[in-house]
N, C-alpha and C positions, 0 to 999 in steps of 0.2 A: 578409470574416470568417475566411475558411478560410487565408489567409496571415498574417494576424493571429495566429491559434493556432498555426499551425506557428514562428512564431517564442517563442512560447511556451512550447511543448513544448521544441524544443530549448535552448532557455535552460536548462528545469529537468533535461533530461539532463545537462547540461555542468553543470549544479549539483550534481548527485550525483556528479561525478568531482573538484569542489573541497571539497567536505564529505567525501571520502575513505573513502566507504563502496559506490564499487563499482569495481573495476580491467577491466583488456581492455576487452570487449562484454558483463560479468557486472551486465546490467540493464536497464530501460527504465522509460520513463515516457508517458503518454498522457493526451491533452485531447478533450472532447467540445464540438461544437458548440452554439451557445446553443438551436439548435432541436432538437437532440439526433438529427441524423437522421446525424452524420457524426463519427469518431472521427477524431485527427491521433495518430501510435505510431512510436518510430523505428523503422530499417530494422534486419531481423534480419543479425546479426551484423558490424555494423560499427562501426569502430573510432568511439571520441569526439573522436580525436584529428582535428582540420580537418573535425568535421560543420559544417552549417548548416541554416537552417530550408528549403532546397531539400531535402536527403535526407529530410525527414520524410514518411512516407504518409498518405494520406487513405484510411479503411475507410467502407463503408456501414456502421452501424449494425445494419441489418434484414436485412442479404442476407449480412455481413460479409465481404463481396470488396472488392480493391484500386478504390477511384473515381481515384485521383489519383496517380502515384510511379513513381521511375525504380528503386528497391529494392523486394522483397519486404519486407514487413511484420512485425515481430516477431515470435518466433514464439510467445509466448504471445499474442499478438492475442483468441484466442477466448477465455481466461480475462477481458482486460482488456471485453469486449464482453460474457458474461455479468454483470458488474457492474454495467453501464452499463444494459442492459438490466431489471434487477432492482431498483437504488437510481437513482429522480431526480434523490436530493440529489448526488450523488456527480458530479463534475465534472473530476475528475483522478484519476489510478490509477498507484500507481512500484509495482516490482516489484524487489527487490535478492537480491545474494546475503552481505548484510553479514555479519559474522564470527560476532556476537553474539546475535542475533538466527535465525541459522541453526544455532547452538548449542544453543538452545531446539527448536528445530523439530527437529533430526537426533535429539534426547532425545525427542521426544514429549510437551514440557511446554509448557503455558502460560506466559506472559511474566506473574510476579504483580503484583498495586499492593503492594510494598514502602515504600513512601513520598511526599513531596508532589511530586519531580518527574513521576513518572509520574501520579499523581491530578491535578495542571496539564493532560494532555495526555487521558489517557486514563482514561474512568470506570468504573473495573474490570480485571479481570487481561485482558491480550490474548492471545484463546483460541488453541489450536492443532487443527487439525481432525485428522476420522481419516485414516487412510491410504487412499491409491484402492486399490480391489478392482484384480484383474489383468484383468479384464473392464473398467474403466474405463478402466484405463490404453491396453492395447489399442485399445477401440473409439476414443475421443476423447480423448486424453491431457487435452490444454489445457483445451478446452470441459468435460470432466472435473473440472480444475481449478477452473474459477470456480463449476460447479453443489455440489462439497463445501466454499466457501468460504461460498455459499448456504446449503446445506444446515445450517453451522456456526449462521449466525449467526439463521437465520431460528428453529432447533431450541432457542438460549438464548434467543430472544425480546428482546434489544436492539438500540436504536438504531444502527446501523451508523457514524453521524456521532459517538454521545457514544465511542463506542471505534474510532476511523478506521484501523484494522491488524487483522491477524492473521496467523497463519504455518502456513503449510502444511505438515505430517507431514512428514522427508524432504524439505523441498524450504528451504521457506525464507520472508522474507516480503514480504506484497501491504499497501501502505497506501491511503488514497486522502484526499480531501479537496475543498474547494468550489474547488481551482483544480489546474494541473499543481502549482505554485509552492509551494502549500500539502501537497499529495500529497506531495512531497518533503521541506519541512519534516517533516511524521506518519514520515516512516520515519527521516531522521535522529537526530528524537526518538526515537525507538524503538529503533534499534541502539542511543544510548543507556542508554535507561532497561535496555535487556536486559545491559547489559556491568553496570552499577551492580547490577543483580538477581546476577546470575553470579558478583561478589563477594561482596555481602551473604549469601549461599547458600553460599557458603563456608565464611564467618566465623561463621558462625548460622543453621543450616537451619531453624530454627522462625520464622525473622522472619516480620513479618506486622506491617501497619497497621490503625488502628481502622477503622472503619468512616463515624464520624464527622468524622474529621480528613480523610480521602479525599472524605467527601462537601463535607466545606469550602472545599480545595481548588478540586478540580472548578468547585463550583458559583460562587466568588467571580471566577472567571475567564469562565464560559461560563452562568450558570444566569440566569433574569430579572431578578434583582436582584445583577449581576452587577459588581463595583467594580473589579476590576485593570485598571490601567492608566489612561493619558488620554480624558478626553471627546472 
């Protein structure tokens, strides 16, 4: 099972360096066991260039120490472990420092629903949370991190899966999804949809979607009676 994901995971890191939204060691991505007791996360700071699904670590979930790996473990590990901890649904988690996307976050703005690409992916603006206290940052940086991404999403009171992103104050942004594969897709999407917002905001700072066309969207892709695409 546990080699299985590891080849999984690093497939979707070497994915986020052909989709061209992370350079150097600027990212990771992370797979949960189907029993959820065991997290796969590349090794912190190594290169993409000639990994394999050997370099990937295996974290306990509960204890969140290295069970498996010849590298230390990412070093947002404890962000990606709060998540997993907190959302069941949640089965993969990428982490980047994409251009676009980090743009928003270094501004302190939410990523808006400008239009139908972003309503296809995401149902609603994707928030940006507050800034860590220097007390946070201090005491647990990381684990810090995922308990304000918490804090974020639990405070709006939506579904974590109908909006799979957000970006964190100053830092940048966390996506996640029902696979490593798909985690990856949500953030590609999202630098994205954030570079297309970053123009439009340009060109017309009042933009804004109805409400209905977004719920349209959304819903004809993702909602119960849901038509895009093949049976």
């Amino acid at each position: 099972m546990l080699e299985e994901l590891k080849k999984k995971v690093c497939e979707a890191n070497l994915e986020l360096v052909r989709r061209g939204i992370v350079i150097y060691t600027w990212g990771n991505v992370s797979g949960i066991s189907e029993d959820r007791k065991y997290m796969v996360i590349k090794p912190s700071g190594v290169d993409y260039d000639g990994m394999s699904p050997e370099d990937m670590v295996v974290v306990d979930i509960e204890t969140g120490e290295r069970a498996e790996g010849k590298w230390k473990p990412s070093s947002d590990t404890d962000t990606h472990l709060e998540l997993y901890r907190r959302y069941p649904d949640i089965k993969g988690i990428v982490h980047t420092h994409s251009i676009h996307a980090v743009a928003f976050a270094q501004a302190g703005i939410s990523i808006p629903a400008l239009g139908t690409t972003h309503a296809d992916y995401f149902y609603g603006d994707v928030p940006c949370t507050r800034e860590l206290t220097r007390e946070e940052v201090e005491e647990a940086y990381e684990r810090n991190t995922g308990k304000v991404i918490v804090e974020t999403i639990d405070g709006l009171g939506y579904d974590p899966m109908a909006v799979p992103g957000i970006i964190v104050k100053n830092h940048g942004p966390f996506c996640w999804g029902k696979s490593p594969a798909n985690a990856v897709y949500n953030a590609v999407v999202l630098e994205t949809v954030a570079e297309m917002d970053l123009k439009t905001l340009l060109l017309n700072p009042n933009a804004s979607i109805a409400r209905y066309v977004l719920d349209k969207h959304y819903m004809r892709k993702h909602g119960p009676n849901a038509y895009y695409g093949q049976k």
